[in-house]
C-alpha positions, 0 to 999 in steps of 0.5 A, spaced: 571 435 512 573 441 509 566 442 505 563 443 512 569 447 515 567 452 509 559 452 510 561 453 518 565 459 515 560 462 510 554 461 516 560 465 521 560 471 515 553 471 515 551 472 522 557 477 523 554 481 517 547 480 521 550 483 527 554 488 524 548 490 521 543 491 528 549 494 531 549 500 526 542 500 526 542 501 533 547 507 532 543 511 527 537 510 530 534 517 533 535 517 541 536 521 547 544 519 546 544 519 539 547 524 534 543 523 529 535 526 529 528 524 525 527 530 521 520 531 516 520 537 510 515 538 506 518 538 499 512 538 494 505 543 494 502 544 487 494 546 486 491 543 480 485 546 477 486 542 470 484 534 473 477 532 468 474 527 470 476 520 465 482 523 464 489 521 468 493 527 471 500 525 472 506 529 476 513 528 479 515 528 485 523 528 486 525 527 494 530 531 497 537 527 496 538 528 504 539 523 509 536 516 510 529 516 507 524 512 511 517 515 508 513 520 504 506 522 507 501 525 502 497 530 504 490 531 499 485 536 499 480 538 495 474 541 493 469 536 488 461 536 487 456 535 482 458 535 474 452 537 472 445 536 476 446 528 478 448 526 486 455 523 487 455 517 492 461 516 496 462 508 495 467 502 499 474 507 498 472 513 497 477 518 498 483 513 500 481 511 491 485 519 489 490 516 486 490 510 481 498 510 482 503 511 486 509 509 484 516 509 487 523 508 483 529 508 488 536 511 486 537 506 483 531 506 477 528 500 480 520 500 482 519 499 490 512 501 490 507 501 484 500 500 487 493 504 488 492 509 493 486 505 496 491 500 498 497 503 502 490 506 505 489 498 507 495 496 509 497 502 514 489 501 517 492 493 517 500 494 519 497 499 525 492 494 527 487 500 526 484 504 521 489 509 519 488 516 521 481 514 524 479 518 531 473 515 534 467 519 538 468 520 546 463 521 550 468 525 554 466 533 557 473 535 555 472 537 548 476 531 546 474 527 540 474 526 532 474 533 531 479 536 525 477 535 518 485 530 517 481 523 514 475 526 511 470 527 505 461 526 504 457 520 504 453 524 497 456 530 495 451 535 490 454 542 489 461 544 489 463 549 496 463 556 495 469 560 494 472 551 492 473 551 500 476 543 500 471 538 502 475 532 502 482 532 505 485 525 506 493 522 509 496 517 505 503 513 507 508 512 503 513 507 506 520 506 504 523 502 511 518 497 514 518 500 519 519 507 525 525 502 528 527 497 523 530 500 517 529 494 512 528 498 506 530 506 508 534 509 502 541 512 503 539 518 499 546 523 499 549 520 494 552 524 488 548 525 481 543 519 484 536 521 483 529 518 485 522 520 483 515 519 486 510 519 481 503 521 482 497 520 478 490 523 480 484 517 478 481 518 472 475 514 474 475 517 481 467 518 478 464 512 474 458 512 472 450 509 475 451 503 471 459 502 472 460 495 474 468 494 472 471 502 474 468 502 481 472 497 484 477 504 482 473 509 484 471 514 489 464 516 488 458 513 483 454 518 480 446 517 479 446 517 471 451 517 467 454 525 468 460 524 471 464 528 478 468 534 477 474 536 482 474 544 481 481 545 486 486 539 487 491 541 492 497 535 494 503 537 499 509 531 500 512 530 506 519 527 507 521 523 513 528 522 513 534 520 519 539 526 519 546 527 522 550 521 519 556 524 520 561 519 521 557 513 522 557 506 520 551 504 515 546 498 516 548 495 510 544 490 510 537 494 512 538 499 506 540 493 501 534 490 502 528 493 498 520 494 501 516 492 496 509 494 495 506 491 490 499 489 486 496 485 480 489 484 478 485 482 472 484 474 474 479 472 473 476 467 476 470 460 474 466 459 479 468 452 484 475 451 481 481 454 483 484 460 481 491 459 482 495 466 482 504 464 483 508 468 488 514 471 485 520 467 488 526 471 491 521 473 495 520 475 503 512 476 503 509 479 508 501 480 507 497 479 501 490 482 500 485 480 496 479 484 492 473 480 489 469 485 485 463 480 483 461 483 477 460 490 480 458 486 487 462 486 493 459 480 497 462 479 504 464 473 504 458 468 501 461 467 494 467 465 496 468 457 498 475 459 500 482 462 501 489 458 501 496 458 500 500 453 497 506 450 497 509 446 491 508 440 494 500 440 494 501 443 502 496 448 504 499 452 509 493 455 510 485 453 508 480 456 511 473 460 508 472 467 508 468 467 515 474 464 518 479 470 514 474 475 517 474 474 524 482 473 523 482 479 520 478 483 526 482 480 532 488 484 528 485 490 528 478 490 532 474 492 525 472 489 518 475 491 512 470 494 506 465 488 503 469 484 498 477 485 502 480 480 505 488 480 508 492 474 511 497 476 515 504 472 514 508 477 518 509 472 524 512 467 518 513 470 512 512 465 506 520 466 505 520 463 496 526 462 495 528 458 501 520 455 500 520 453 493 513 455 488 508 459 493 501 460 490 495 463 493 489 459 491 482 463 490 475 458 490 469 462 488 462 459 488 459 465 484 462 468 478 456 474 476 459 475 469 466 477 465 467 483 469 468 479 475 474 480 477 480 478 483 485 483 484 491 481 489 496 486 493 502 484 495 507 487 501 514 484 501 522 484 502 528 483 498 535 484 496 536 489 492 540 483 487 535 478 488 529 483 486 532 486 480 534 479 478 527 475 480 521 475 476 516 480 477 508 478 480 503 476 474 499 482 472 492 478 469 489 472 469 
């Protein structure tokens, strides 16, 4: 009996925690009646001149220590062509591939983002059920349409643009709270002495070679030999975006003990009809994964898979399905495809929540391995405690 009375009491303690948390969430929120106001800043603007094709270049961003911090947004712009007389050729990522690594260690030295630039690309394409900053072409006598150059680059680029006149522009968010009203994951930032660092590293295979079968997954654009690409103007500006005017409010505590993580793992290398069985971290709350199978160089749309799956410790598949079936979930979701060789299940309606389900594992069946460069990489979008984060172990980086 008193065994129960103090499970009753615990289970009192959470839900109250629970609503006082969704109270002061509430309360910070900017309203029309609230103190407190959304503020984005620009808190970072270099040109670069020195980026070489097949060498990384890497810098730091230190966000302002102001406020609640829900996100970064990068702006990129650049001016790149032909390294010597080839043809550059814009392959599945293109622009959104600038970045090979975007990394984010909160004010508490832990790593809340570590992934390529091509993948919050996809997830901000999937979370907003459209292609992220896409504009699509009317028909409309009033002038309206895809008419500014944000989310941009060309198809084959040959002679850099005179004066180094920017002919790639890109967008990419970089989200720290799950979302514009749930601050799950935001970070408390005015805090004395805390520092935290967003760092950036520019491609090094943004360019591959004609015969590149293993980097141009990776890149950006392949060359018609095996001259390279050259970026004569790199110019990268970092917004913050942050809830400002706390004074005096009462903090969601749990929403910025919480952790939106944002992570991938690759190099698992598959055999051909046998089940390529890849574990989800436990401690865990995942709420998409996204798979990439770059067979050997080949991005297929499906025909070398047999199928997808999630499986719990128990032999029990939440979901089995072929790729065709992963593809036109995926398109119900967002009214489009994702490029060849890209499928994202969605758990957001019921995350696979590990530390109340047990071993969780993804399961990748291919029916055709083309060679030793084949290659499975996964991403991974999740939240967590901040305690369970630090503690649980991190999602396996090979195969």
């Amino acid at each position: 009996m008193a065994q129960a009375t103090a499970m009753s009491a615990a289970q009192q303690a959470q839900q109250k925690a629970i609503n006082d948390n969704m109270i002061a969430r509430r309360t910070i929120l900017p309203g029309p009646n609230s103190q407190t106001v959304r503020r984005v800043q620009q808190i970072y603007s270099q040109s670069f001149t020195n980026y070489v094709a097949g060498q990384g270049l890497q810098f730091t961003v230190a966000p302002a220590p102001v406020g609640i911090i829900t996100r970064f947004i990068i702006e990129a712009s650049a001016s790149f062509g032909q390294g010597a007389a080839e043809t550059q050729t814009r392959v599945q990522n293109g622009p959104a591939a600038l970045f090979s690594n975007v990394l984010y260690q909160d004010t508490s030295n832990l790593t809340r983002i570590n992934v390529p630039s091509w993948y919050l690309h996809h997830l901000a394409s999937m979370r907003q059920k459209a292609i992220f900053n896409a504009a699509y072409t009317s028909d409309t006598p009033t002038g309206m349409g895809a008419n500014y150059p944000i989310n941009q680059s060309p198809a084959t680029a040959t002679t850099i643009p005179a004066n180094n006149a920017p002919n790639l522009r890109f967008f990419f968010e970089v989200p720290l709270a799950y979302d514009h009203n749930d601050l799950r994951g935001a970070v408390y930032a005015n805090l004395v002495n805390a520092t935290q660092q967003l760092t950036l590293t520019v491609n090094p295979n943004f360019f591959v070679t004609s015969t590149d079968t293993v980097n141009i997954a990776e890149a950006g654009y392949q060359s018609s030999t095996a001259q390279l690409g050259k970026i004569n103007n790199l110019t990268v500006i970092v917004y913050q975006e942050y809830i400002d005017q706390l004074g005096g409010l009462t903090l969601p505590n749990l929403d910025l003990g919480t952790q939106y993580l944002l992570q991938t793992s690759g190099g698992y290398g598959p055999v051909a009809n046998t089940d390529l069985i890849i574990p989800y971290a436990n401690f865990k709350s995942y709420l998409s994964t996204l798979i990439r199978y770059n067979n050997n160089g080949t991005f297929n749309t499906g025909s070398d898979i047999n199928y997808l799956a999630i499986r719990a410790a128990n032999a029990t598949d939440l979901v089995h399905y072929d790729p065709y079936f992963n593809a036109m979930k995926t398109r119900k979701h967002m009214q489009d495809d994702p490029p060849a060789a890209y499928y994202y299940i969605d758990h957001r309606h019921k995350p696979l929540y590990t530390t109340q389900q047990g071993n969780m594992s993804l399961v990748f069946q291919a029916n055709s391995v083309g060679g030793a460069n084949s290659q499975v990489v996964v991403g991974y979008e999740q939240l967590a405690l901040v305690t369970a984060a630090a503690g649980a172990a991190q999602n396996l980086s090979g195969g």
